[in-house]
N, C-alpha and C positions, 0 to 999 in steps of 0.2 A: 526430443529434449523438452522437457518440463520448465518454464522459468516464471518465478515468480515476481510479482510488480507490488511494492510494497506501499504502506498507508504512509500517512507523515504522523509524526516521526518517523523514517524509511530509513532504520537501521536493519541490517539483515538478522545480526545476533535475534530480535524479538520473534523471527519465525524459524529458528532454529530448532526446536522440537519439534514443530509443523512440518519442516522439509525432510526432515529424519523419518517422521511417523508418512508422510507420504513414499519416501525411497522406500519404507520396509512394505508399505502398502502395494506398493508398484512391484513387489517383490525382487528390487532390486535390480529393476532389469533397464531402467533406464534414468539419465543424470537428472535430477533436480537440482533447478538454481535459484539461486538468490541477489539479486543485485540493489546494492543499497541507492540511495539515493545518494545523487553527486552533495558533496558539502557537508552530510548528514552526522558521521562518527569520524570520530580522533583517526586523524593517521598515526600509522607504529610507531612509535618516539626514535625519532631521530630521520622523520621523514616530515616535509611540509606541506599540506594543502596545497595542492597546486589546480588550475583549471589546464582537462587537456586541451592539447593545442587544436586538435579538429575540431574543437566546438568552441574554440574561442572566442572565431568572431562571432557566434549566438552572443548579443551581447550581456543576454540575460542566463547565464549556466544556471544559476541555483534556483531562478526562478521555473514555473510550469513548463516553458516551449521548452529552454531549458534540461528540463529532465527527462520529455518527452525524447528529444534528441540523443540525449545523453543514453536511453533506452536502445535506441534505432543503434546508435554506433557500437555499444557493446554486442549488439545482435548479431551483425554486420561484422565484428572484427574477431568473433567466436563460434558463430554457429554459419558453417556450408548453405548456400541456395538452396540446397536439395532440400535439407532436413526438414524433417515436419515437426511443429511448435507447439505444447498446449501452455497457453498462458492461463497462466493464474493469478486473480488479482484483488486484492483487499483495497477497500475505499478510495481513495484517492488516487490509488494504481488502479482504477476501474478507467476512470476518465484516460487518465496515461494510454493505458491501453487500446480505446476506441480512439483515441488518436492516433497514435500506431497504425493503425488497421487502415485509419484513414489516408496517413501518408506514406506509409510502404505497404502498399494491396501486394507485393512483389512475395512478401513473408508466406513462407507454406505453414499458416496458420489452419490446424487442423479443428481446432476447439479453446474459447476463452470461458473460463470461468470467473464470474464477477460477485466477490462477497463483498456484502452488504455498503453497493455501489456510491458513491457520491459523485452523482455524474449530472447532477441540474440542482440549481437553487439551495446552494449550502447556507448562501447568508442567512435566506426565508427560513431555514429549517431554526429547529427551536434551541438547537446546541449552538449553532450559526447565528442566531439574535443575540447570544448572551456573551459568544464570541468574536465578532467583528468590533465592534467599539474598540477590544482588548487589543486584539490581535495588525488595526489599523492606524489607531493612536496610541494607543498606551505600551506595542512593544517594547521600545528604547528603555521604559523605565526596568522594565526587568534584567537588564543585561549587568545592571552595577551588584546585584543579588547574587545572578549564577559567579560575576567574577569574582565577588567574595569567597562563597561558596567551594571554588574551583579550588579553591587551596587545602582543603581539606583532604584527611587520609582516604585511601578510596574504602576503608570497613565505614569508617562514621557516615559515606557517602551513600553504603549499601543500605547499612542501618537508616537513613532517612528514607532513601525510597520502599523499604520494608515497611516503615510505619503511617509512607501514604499508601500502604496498598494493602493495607492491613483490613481495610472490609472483606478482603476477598480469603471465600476456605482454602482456594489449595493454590496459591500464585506459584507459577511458572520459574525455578528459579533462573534461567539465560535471561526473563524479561529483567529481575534484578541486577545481574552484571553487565545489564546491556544498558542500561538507564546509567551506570556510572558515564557515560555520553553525554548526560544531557548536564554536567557541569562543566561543560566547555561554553565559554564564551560565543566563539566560534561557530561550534554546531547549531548554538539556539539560536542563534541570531538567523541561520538559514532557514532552519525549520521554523522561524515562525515568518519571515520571510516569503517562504513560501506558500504558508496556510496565508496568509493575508490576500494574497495572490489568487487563493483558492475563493477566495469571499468573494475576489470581484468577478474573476474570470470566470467559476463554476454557475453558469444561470441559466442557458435551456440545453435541455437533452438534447444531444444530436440525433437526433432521431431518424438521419437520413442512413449517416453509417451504420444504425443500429438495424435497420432495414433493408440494406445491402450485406449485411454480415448474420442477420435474426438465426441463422441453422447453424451456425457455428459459436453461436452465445448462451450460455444459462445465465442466467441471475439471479442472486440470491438474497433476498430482504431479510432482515432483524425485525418483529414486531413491537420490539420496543427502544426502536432506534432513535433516537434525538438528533442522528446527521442526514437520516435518511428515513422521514416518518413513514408510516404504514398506506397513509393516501398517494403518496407515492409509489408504491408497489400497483396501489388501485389502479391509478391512471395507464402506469405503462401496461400494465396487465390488459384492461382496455384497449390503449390503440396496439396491440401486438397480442392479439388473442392465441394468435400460432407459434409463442415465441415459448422458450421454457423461462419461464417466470418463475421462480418458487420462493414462500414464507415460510419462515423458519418456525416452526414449532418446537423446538428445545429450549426455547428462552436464550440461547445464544447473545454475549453482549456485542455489541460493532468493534470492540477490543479482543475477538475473539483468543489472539495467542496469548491474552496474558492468565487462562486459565479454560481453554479448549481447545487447544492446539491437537492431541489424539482424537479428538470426537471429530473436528470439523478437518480432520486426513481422512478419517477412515469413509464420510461419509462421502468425498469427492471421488476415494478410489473406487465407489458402489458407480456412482453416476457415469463414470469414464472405461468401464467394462470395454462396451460396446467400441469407445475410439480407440482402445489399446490395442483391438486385433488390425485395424489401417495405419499402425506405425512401424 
């Protein structure tokens, strides 16, 4: 089973071409998942947010341990002991993940893949400077905006985030229907809930799990990432010289699904050749 650990915002919808262009890459032959983040998208209308009740007493669901958990029990409540796993995991499901690894070693984790990780020093990084301030004093102010907002038809909803994404040549159109999310009240307030989360609690690499698990990890850098600069590739690259480390040379953004979702399937199903004949 294929499952993927998503970034925050950790809506499934935004890697929905992703997981398509990896099932055709996979040639179909085995399930690819997606699990959103607990808190993260509107439930069906006429269904209410609820916390489930096995992770209830986590007192913190929406937050990091949180969704870590919330990971571990979907695993647990879906996928056989036997089965063997390749996770795959964009930014802030990087870290999710090595804690995973950390607290159910039990998982027949065959291979994790880690794009463009944020797994040490989010605040230090240079997107992290400009967003902790926002993100740990200033979120409340933003919730009376989305609730305004929320009231709107969901076309003029689509139309806005069209016209913030309007730098980009060829936007993904699911990452558009899937951003009508983020005028709930509700969602934001999780999602940014939990990036704050992310400020204090992401600061050293665990470098023990990473060292206990090194043959079963790639990682993959953005050269020009602002969550996760380039000297950070250096460094791990450094203390794990036997580790598969790789920099992106396509120019790839750390957003990758919202305008590379076929390039960065196609090129994980080159890397994963070799683990597809052990499943």
């Amino acid at each position: 089973v294929f499952c993927l650990l998503a970034g925050n915002p950790g809506l499934a919808g935004y890697y929905r071409t992703f997981i398509q262009a990896l099932y055709c890459g996979l040639n179909q032959q085995y399930p690819v998942w997606v699990v959103s983040h607990a808190g993260h998208c509107k439930p069906p209308s006429g269904m209410e947010m609820i916390e489930d009740t096995d992770i209830k007493e986590l007192e913190d669901v929406f937050g990091l341990n949180g969704q870590v958990e919330h990971k571990l029990n979907f695993l647990k409540k879906n996928v056989s002991k036997d089965i063997k796993l390749v996770l795959i995991a964009h930014s802030i499901g990087c870290y999710i993940t090595l804690e995973m690894m950390k607290r159910a070693s039990e998982l027949q984790v065959l291979r994790s893949v880690l794009l463009f990780p944020t797994i040490e020093r989010m605040a230090q990084s240079p997107q992290g400077k400009l967003m902790t301030p926002l993100l740990c004093k200033l979120r409340y102010a933003l919730y009376m905006p989305v609730y305004l907002l929320s009231f709107l038809p969901d076309g003029v909803k689509a139309s806005l985030v069209r016209f913030a994404l309007r730098g980009m040549k060829s936007c993904d159109e699911s990452s558009i229907t899937t951003s009508i999310n983020l005028f709930s009240v509700d969602c934001v307030a999780n999602i940014l809930y939990m990036a704050s989360q992310e400020m204090m609690k992401v600061v050293e690499r665990d470098s023990t799990t990473i060292k206990q698990n090194l043959k079963k990890l790639i990682f993959y850098y953005g050269t020009g990432d602002s969550w996760c600069p380039q000297h950070y590739y250096d460094e791990i690259k450094m203390d794990f010289p036997d580790g598969d480390i790789r920099l992106c040379e396509k120019g790839l953004r750390h957003a990758f699904v919202l305008d590379a979702s076929k390039e960065m399937a196609a090129m994980i199903t080159d890397w994963l050749q070799d683990d597809l004949t052990k499943l």
